[in-house]
N, C-alpha and C positions, 0 to 999 in steps of 0.2 A: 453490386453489393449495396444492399440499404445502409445508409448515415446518417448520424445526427451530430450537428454540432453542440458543441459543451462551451456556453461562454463564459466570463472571467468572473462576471456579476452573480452567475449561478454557482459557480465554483466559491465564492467567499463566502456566501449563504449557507452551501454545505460544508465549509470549512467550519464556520461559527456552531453549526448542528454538531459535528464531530466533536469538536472542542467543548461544546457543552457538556457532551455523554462521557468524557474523559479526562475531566477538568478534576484534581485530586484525587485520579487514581493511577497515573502513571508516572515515571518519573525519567522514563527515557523514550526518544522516538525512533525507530529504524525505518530507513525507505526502501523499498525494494525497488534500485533503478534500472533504469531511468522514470519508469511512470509515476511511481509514489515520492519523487523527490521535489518536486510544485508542493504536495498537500504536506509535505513531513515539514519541509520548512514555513510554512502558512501557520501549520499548527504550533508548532516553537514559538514563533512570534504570538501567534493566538494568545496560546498560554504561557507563555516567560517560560519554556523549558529550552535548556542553549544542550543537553543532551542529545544531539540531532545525530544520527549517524547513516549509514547509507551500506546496504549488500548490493554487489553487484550479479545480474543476474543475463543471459542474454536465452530468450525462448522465442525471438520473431525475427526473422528477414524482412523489412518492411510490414505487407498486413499477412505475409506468408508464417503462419506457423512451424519450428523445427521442432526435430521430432527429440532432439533430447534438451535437456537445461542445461545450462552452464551454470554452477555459482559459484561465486569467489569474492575477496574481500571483506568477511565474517568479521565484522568490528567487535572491538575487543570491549563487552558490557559487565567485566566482571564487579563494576559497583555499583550496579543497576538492580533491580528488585521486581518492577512491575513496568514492562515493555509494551510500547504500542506497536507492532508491525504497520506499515499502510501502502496499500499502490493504489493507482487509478481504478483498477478493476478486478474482478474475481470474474475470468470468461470461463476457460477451461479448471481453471483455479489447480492448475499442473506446479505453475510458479512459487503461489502461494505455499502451494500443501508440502515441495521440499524446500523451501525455506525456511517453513515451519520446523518440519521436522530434523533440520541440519542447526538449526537455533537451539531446540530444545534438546538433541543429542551433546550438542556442545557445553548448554547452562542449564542442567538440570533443577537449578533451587530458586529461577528465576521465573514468576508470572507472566506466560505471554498473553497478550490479546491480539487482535488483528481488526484494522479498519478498512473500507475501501469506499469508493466513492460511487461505482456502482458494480455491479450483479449479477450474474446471470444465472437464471433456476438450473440450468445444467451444468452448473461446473461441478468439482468436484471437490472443494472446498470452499464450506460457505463461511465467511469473515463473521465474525463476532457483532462487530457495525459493518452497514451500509448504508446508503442512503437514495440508491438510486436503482433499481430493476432495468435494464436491457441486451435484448439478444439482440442488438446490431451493432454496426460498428460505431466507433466512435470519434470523434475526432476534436480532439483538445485543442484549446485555444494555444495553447505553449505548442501546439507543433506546429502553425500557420504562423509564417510570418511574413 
């Protein structure tokens, strides 16, 4: 399988990019973990928002994909207004799209958005922000230690 490493330097660059684009217009962040819980809390810091919250979600056995989601742990946003969702990446964007829509089934009068950090033209839901295009794999500095 093709790879690219994702270092920490690159990652604070695209942290400062996101936070730019999002900077007074949301008021709470949600992670979808584990992969978007590095950039949800980068951003909090980024921008002084301490609203950080986390769904938990499980769609890989290592780099093996399953074939159904898990999600649980739906944080309670009811005095929230304009939400960021964010993970590391939109692949098959399977994660994203029922998160999404178990979010917005749940808080119908709340504005979502969605960030990621990168992309891939074939998923199936494409994030609101991105900031990075690739169909290989990836491999985060937070998962090498």
């Amino acid at each position: 399988m093709n790879k690219i490493f994702y270092d920490y330097k690159t990652f604070t660059d695209d942290v400062k990019t996101i936070g730019n684009q999002i900077s007074g217009k949301v008021d709470s962040i949600v992670a979808i973990s584990r992969g978007g819980l590095t950039l949800a809390h980068f951003l909090g810091e980024y921008l002084d928002i301490r609203q950080v919250y986390a769904i938990n979600t499980i769609s890989y056995n290592g780099e093996q994909k399953l074939k159904d989601i898990k999600i649980f742990g739906i944080p309670n946003l009811e005095d929230s207004k304009n939400v960021i969702v964010v993970d590391d990446i939109s692949d098959s964007g399977r994660t994203l799209k029922n998160v999404m829509q178990k979010l917005k089934e749940k808080y119908p009068k709340i504005q979502f958005s969605t960030a990621t950090i990168f992309y891939n033209e074939k998923t199936v839901f494409k994030p609101n922000i991105y900031i990075r295009k690739s169909e290989k794999w990836i491999d985060f500095f937070w998962e090498k230690f």
